[in-house]
mmJSON file of the N, C-alpha and C atoms, coordinates in Angstrom:
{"data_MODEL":{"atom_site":{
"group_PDB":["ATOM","ATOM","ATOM","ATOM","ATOM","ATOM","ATOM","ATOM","ATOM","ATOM","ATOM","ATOM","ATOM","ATOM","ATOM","ATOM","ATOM","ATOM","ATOM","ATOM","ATOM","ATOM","ATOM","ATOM","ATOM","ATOM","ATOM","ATOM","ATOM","ATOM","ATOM","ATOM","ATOM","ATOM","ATOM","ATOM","ATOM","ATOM","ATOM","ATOM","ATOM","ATOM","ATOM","ATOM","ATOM","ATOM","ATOM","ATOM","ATOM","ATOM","ATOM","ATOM","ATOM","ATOM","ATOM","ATOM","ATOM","ATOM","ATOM","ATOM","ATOM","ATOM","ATOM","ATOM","ATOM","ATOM","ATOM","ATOM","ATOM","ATOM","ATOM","ATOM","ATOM","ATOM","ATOM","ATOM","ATOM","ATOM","ATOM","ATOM","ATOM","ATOM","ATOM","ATOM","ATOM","ATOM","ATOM","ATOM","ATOM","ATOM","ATOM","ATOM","ATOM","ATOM","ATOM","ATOM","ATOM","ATOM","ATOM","ATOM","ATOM","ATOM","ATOM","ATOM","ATOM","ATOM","ATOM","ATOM","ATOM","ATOM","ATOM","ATOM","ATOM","ATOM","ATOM","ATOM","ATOM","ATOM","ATOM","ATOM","ATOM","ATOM","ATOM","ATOM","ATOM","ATOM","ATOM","ATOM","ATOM","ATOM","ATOM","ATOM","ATOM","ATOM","ATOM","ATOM","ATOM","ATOM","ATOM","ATOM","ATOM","ATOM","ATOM","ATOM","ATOM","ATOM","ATOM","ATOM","ATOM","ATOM","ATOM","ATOM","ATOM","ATOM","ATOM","ATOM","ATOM","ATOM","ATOM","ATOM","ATOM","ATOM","ATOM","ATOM","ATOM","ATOM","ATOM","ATOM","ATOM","ATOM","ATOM","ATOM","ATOM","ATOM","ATOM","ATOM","ATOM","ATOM","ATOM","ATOM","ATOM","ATOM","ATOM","ATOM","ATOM","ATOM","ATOM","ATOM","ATOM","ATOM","ATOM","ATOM"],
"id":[1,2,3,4,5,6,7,8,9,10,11,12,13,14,15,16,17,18,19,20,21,22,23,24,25,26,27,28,29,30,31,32,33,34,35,36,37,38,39,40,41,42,43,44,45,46,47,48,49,50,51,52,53,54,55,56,57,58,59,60,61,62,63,64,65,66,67,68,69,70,71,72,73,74,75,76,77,78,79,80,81,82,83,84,85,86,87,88,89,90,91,92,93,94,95,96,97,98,99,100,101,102,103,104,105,106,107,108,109,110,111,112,113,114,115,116,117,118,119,120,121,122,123,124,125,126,127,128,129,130,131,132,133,134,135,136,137,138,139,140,141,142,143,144,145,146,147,148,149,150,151,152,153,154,155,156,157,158,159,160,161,162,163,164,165,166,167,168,169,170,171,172,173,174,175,176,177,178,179,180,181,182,183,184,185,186,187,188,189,190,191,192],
"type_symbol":["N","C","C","N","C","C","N","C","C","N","C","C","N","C","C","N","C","C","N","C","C","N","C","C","N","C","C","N","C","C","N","C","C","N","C","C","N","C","C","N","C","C","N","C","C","N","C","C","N","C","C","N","C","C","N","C","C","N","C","C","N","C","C","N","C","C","N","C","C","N","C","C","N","C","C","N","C","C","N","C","C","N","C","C","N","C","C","N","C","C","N","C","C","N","C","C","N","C","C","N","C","C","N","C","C","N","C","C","N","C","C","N","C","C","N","C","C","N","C","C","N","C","C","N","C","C","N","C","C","N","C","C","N","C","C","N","C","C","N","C","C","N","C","C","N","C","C","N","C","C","N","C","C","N","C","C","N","C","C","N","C","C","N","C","C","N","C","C","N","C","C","N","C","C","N","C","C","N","C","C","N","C","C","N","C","C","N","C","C","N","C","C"],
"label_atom_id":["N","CA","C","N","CA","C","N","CA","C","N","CA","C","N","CA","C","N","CA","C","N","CA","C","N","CA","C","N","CA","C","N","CA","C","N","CA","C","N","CA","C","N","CA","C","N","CA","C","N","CA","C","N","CA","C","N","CA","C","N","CA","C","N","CA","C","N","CA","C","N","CA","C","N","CA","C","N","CA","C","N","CA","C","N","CA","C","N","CA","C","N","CA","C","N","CA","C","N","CA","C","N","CA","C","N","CA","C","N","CA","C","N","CA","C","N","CA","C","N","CA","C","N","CA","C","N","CA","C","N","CA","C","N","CA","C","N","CA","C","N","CA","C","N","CA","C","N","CA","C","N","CA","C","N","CA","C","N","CA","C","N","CA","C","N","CA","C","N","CA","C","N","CA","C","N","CA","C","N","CA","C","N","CA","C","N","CA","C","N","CA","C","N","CA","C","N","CA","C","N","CA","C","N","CA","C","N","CA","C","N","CA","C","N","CA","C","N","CA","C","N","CA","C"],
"label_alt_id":[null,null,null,null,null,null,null,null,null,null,null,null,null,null,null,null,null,null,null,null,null,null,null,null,null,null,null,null,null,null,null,null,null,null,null,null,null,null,null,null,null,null,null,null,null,null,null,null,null,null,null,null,null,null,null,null,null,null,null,null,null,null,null,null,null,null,null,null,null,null,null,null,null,null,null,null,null,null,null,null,null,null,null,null,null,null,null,null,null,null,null,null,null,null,null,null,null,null,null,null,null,null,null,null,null,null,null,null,null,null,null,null,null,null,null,null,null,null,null,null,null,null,null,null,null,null,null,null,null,null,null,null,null,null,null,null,null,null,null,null,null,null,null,null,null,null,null,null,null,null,null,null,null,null,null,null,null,null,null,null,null,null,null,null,null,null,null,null,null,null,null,null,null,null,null,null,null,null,null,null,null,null,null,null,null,null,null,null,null,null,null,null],
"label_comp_id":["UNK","UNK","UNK","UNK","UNK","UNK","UNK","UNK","UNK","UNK","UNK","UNK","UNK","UNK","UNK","UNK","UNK","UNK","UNK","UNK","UNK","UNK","UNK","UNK","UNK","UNK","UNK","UNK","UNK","UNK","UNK","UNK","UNK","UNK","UNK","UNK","UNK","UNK","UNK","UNK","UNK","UNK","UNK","UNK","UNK","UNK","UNK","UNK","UNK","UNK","UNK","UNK","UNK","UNK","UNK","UNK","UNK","UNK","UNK","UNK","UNK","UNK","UNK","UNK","UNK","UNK","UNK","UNK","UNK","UNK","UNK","UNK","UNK","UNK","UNK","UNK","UNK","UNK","UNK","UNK","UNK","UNK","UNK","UNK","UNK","UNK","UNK","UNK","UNK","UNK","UNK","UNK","UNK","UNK","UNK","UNK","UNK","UNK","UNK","UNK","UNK","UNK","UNK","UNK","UNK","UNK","UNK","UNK","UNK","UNK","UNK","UNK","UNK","UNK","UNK","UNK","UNK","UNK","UNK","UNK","UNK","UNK","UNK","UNK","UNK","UNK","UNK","UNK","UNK","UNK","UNK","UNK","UNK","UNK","UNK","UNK","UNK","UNK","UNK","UNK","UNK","UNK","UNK","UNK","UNK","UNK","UNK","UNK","UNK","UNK","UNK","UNK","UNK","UNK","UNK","UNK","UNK","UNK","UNK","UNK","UNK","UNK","UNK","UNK","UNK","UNK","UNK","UNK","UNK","UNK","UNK","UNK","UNK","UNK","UNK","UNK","UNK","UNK","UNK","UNK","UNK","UNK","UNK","UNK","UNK","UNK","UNK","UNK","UNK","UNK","UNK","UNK"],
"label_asym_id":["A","A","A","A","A","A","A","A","A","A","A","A","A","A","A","A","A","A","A","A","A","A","A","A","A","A","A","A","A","A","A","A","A","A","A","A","A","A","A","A","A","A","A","A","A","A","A","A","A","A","A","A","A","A","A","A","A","A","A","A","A","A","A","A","A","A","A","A","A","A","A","A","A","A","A","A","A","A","A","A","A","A","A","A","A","A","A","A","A","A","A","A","A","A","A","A","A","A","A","A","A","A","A","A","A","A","A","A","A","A","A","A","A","A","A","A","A","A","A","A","A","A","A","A","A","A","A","A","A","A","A","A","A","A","A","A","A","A","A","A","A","A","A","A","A","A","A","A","A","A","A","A","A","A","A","A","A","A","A","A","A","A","A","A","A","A","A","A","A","A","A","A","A","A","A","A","A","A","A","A","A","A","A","A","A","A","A","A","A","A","A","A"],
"label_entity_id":["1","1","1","1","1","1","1","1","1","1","1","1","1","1","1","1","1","1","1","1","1","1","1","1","1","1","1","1","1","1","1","1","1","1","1","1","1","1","1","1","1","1","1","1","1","1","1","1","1","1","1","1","1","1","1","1","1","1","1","1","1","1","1","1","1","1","1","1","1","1","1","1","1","1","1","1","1","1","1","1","1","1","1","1","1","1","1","1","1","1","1","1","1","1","1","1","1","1","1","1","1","1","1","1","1","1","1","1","1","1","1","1","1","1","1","1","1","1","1","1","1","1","1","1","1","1","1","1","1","1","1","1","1","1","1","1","1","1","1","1","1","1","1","1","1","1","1","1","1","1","1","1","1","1","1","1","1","1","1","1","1","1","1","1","1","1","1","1","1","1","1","1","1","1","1","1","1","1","1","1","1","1","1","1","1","1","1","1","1","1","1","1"],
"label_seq_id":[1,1,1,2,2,2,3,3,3,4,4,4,5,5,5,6,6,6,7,7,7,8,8,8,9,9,9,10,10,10,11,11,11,12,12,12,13,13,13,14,14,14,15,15,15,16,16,16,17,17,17,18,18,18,19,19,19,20,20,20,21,21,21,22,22,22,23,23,23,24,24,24,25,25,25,26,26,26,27,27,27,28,28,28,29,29,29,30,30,30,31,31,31,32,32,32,33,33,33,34,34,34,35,35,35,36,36,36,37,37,37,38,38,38,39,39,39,40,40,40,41,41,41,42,42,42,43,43,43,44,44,44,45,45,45,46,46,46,47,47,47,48,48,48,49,49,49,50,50,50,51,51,51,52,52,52,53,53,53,54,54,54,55,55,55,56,56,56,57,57,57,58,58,58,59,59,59,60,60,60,61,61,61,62,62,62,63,63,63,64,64,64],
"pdbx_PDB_ins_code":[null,null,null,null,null,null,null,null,null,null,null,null,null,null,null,null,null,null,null,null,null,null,null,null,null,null,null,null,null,null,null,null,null,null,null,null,null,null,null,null,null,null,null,null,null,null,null,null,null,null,null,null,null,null,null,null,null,null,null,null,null,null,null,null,null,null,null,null,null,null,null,null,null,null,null,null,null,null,null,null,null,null,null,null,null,null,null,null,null,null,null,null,null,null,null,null,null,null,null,null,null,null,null,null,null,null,null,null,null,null,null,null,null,null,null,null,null,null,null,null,null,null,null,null,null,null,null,null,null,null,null,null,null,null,null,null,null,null,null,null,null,null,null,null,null,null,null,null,null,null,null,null,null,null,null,null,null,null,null,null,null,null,null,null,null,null,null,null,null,null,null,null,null,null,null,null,null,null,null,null,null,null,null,null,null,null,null,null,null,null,null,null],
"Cartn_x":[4.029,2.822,1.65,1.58,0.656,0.369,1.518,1.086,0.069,0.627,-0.748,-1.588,-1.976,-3.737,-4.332,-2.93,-3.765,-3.875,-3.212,-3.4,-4.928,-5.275,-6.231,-7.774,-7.52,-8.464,-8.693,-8.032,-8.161,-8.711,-8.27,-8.516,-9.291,-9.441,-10.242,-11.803,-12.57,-13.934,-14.094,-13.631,-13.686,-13.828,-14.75,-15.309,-14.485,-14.331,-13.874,-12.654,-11.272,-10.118,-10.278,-9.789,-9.867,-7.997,-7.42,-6.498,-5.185,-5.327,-4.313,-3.989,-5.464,-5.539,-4.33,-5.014,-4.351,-2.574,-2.315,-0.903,-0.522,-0.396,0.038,0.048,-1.171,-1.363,0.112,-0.151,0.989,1.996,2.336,3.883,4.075,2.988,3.125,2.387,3.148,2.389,0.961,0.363,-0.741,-0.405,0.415,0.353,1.004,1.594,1.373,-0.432,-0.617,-2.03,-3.436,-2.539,-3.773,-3.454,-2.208,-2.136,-2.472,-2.323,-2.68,-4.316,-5.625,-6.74,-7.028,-5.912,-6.42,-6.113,-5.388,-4.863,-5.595,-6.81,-7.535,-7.127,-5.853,-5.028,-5.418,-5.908,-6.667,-8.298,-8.77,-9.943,-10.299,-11.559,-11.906,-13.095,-13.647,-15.137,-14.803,-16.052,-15.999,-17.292,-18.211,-19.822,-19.682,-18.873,-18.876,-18.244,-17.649,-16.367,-15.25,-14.962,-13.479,-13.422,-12.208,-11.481,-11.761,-12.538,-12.796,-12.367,-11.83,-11.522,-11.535,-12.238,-12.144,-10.98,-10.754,-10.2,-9.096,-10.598,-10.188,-9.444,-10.527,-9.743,-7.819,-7.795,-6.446,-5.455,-5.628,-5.091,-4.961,-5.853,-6.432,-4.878,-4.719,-4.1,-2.137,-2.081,-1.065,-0.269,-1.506,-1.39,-1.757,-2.365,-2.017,-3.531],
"Cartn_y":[6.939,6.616,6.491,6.146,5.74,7.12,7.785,9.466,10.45,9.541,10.647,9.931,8.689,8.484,8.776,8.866,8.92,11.074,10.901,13.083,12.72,12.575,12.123,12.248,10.989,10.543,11.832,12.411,12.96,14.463,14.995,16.58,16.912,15.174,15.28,14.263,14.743,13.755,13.142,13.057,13.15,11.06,10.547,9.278,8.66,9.183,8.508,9.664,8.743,9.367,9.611,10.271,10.156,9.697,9.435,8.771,9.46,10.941,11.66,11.533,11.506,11.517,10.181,9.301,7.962,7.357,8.605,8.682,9.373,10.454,10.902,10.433,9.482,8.741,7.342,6.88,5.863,6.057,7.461,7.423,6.742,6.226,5.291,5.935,5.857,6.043,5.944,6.913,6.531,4.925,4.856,3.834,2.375,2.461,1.457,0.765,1.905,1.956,1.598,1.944,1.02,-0.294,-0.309,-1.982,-2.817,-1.976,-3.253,-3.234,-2.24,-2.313,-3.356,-3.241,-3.97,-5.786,-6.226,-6.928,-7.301,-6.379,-7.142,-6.831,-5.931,-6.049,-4.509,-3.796,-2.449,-2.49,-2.329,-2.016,-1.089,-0.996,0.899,1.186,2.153,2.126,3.149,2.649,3.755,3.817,3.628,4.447,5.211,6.717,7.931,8.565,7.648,7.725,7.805,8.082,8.644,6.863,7.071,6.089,6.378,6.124,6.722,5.312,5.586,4.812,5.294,3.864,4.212,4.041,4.873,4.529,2.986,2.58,0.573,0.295,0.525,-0.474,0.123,1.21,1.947,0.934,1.071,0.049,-1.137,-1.563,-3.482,-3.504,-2.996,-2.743,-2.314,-1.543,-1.007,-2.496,-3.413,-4.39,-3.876,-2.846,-2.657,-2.783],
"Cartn_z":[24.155,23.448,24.436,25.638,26.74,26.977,27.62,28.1,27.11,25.896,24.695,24.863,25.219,25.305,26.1,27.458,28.728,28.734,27.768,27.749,27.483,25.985,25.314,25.812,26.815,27.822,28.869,29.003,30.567,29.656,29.103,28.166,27.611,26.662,24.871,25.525,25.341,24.97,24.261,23.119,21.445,21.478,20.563,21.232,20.011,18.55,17.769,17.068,16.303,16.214,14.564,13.898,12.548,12.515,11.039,10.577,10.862,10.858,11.079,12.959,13.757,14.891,15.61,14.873,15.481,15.025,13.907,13.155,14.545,15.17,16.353,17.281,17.703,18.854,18.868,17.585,17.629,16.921,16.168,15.767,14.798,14.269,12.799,11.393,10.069,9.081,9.001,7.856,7.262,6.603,5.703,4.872,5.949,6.947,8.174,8.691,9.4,9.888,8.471,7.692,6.216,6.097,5.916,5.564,7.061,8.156,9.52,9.578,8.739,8.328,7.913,6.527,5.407,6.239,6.908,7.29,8.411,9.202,9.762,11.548,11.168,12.782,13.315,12.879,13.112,13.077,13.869,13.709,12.961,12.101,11.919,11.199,11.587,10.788,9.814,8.555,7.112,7.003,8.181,8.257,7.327,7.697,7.336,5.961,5.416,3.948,4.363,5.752,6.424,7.879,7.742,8.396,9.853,10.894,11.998,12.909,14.226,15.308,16.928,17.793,18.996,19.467,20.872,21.334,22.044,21.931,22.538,21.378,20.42,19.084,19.103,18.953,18.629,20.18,21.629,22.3,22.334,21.63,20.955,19.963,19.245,18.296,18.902,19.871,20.299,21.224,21.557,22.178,24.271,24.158,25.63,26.554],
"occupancy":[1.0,1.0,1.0,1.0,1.0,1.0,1.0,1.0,1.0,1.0,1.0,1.0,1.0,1.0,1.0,1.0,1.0,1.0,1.0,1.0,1.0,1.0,1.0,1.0,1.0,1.0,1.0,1.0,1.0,1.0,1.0,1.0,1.0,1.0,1.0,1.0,1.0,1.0,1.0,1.0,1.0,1.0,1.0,1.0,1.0,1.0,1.0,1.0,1.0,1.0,1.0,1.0,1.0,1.0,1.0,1.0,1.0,1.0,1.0,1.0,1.0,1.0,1.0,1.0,1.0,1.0,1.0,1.0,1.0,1.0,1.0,1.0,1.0,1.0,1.0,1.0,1.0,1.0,1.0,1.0,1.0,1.0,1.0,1.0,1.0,1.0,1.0,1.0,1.0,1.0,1.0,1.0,1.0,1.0,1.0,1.0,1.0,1.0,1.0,1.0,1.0,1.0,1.0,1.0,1.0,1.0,1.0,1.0,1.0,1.0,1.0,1.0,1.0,1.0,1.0,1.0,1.0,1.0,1.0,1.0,1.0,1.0,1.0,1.0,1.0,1.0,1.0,1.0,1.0,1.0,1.0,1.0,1.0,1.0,1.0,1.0,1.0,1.0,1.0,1.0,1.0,1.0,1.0,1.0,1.0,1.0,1.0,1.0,1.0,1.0,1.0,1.0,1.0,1.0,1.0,1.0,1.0,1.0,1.0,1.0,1.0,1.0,1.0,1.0,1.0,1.0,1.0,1.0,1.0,1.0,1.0,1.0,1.0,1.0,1.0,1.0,1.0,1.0,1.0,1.0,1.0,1.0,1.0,1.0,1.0,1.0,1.0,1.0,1.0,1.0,1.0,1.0],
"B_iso_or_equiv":[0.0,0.0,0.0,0.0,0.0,0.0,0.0,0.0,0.0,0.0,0.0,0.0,0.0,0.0,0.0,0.0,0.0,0.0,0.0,0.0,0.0,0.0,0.0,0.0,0.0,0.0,0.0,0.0,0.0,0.0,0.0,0.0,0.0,0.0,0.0,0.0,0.0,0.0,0.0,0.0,0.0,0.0,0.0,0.0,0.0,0.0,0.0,0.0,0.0,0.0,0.0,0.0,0.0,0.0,0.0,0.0,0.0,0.0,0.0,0.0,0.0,0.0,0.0,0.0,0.0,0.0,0.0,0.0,0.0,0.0,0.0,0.0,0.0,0.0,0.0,0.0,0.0,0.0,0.0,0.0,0.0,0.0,0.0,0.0,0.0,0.0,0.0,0.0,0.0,0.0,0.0,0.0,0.0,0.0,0.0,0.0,0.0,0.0,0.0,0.0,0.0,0.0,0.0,0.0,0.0,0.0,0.0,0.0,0.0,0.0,0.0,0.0,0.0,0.0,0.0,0.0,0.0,0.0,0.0,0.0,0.0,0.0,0.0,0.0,0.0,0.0,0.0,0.0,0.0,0.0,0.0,0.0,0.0,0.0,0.0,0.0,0.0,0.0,0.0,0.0,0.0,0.0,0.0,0.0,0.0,0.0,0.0,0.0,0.0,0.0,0.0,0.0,0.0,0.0,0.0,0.0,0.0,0.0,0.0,0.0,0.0,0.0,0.0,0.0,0.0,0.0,0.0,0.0,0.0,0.0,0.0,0.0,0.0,0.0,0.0,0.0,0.0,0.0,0.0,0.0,0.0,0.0,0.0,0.0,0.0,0.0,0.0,0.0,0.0,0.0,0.0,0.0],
"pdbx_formal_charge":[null,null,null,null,null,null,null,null,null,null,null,null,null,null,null,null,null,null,null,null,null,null,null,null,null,null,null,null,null,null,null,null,null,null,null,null,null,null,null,null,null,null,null,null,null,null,null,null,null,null,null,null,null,null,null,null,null,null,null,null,null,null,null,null,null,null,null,null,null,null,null,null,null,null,null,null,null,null,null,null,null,null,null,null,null,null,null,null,null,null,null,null,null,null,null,null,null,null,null,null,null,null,null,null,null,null,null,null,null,null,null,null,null,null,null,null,null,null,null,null,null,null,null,null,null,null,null,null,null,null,null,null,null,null,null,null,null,null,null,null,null,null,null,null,null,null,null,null,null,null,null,null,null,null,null,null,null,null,null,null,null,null,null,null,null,null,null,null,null,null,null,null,null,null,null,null,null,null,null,null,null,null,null,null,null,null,null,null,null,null,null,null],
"auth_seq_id":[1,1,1,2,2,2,3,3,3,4,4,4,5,5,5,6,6,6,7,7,7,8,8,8,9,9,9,10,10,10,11,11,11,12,12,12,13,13,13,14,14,14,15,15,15,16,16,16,17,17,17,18,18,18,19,19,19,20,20,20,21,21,21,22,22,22,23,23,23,24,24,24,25,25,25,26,26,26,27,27,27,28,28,28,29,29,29,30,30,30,31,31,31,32,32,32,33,33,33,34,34,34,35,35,35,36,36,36,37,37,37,38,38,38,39,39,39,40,40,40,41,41,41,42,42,42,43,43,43,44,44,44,45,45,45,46,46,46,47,47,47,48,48,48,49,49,49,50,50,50,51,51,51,52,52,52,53,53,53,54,54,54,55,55,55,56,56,56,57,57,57,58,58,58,59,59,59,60,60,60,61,61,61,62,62,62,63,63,63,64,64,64],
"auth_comp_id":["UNK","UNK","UNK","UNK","UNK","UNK","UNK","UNK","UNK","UNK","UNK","UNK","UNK","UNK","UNK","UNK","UNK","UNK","UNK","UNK","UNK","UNK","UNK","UNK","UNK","UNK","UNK","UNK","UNK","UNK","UNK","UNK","UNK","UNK","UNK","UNK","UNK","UNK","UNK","UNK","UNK","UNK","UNK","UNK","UNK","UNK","UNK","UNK","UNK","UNK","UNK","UNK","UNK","UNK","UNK","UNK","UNK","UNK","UNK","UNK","UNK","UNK","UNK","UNK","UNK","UNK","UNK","UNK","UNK","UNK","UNK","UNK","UNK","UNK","UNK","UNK","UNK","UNK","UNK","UNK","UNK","UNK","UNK","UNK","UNK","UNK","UNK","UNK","UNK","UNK","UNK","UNK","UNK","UNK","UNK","UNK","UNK","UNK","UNK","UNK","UNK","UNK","UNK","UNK","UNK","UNK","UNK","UNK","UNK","UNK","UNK","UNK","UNK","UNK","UNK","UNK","UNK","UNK","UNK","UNK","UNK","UNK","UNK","UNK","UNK","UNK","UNK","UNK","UNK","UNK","UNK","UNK","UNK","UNK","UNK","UNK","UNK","UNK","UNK","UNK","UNK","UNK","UNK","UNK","UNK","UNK","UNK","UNK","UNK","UNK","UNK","UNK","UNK","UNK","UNK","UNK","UNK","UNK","UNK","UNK","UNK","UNK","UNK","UNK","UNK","UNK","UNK","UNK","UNK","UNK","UNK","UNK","UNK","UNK","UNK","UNK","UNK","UNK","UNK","UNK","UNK","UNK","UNK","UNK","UNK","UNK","UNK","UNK","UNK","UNK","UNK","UNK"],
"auth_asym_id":["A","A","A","A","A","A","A","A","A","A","A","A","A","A","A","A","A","A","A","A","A","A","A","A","A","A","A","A","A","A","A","A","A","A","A","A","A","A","A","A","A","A","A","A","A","A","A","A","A","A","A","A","A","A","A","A","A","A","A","A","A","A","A","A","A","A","A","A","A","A","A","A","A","A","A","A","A","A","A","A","A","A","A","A","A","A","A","A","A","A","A","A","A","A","A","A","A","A","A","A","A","A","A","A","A","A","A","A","A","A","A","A","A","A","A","A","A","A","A","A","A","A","A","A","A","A","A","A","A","A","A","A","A","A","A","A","A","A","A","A","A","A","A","A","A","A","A","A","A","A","A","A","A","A","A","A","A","A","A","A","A","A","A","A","A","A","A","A","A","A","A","A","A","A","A","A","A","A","A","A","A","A","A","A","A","A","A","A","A","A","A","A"],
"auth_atom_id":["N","CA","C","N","CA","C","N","CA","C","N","CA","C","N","CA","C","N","CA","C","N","CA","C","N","CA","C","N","CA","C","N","CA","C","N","CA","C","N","CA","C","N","CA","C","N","CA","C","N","CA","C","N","CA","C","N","CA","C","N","CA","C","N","CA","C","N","CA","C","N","CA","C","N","CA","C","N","CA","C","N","CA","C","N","CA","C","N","CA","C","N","CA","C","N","CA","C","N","CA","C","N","CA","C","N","CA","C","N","CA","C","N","CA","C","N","CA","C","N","CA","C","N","CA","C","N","CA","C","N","CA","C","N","CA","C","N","CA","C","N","CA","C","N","CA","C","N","CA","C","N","CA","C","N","CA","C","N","CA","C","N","CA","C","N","CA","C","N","CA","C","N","CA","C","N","CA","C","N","CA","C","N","CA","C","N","CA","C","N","CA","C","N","CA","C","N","CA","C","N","CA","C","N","CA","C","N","CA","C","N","CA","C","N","CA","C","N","CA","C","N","CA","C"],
"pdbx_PDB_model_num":[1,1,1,1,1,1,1,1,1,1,1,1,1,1,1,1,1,1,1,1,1,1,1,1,1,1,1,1,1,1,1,1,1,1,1,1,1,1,1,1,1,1,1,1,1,1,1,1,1,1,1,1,1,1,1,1,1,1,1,1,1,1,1,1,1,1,1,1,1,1,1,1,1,1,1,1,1,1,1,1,1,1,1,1,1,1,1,1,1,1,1,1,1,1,1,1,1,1,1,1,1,1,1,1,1,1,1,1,1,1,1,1,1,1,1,1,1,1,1,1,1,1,1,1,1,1,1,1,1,1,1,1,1,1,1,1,1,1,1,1,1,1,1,1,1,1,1,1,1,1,1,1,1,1,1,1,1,1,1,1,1,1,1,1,1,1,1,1,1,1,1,1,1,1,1,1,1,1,1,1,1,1,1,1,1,1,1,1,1,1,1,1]
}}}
């Protein structure tokens, strides 16, 4: 899980993850990663209508 952020980091520029993005990053459901939203334990912005996340928040979250 570390080696894909640190791929991530080193390859991708990309400043914010969309939902499918951060399902790969951590190997966990959509319907995981909603309820730890809804629950306050995910960060995530809906500026846009779509579920968007930084990087930090997604490690805030991974605990690392």
């Amino acid at each position: 899980m570390l080696k894909e952020i640190e791929r991530l980091i080193k390859y991708n520029h990309i400043k914010w993850y969309n939902l499918k993005d951060v399902c790969k990053i951590t190997n966990l459901s959509q319907s995981t990663l909603r309820r730890a939203i809804s629950k306050g334990e995910l960060k995530a912005s809906k500026k846009t209508g779509k579920l968007l996340f930084k990087l930090d928040w997604i490690e805030k979250f991974l605990g690392e």
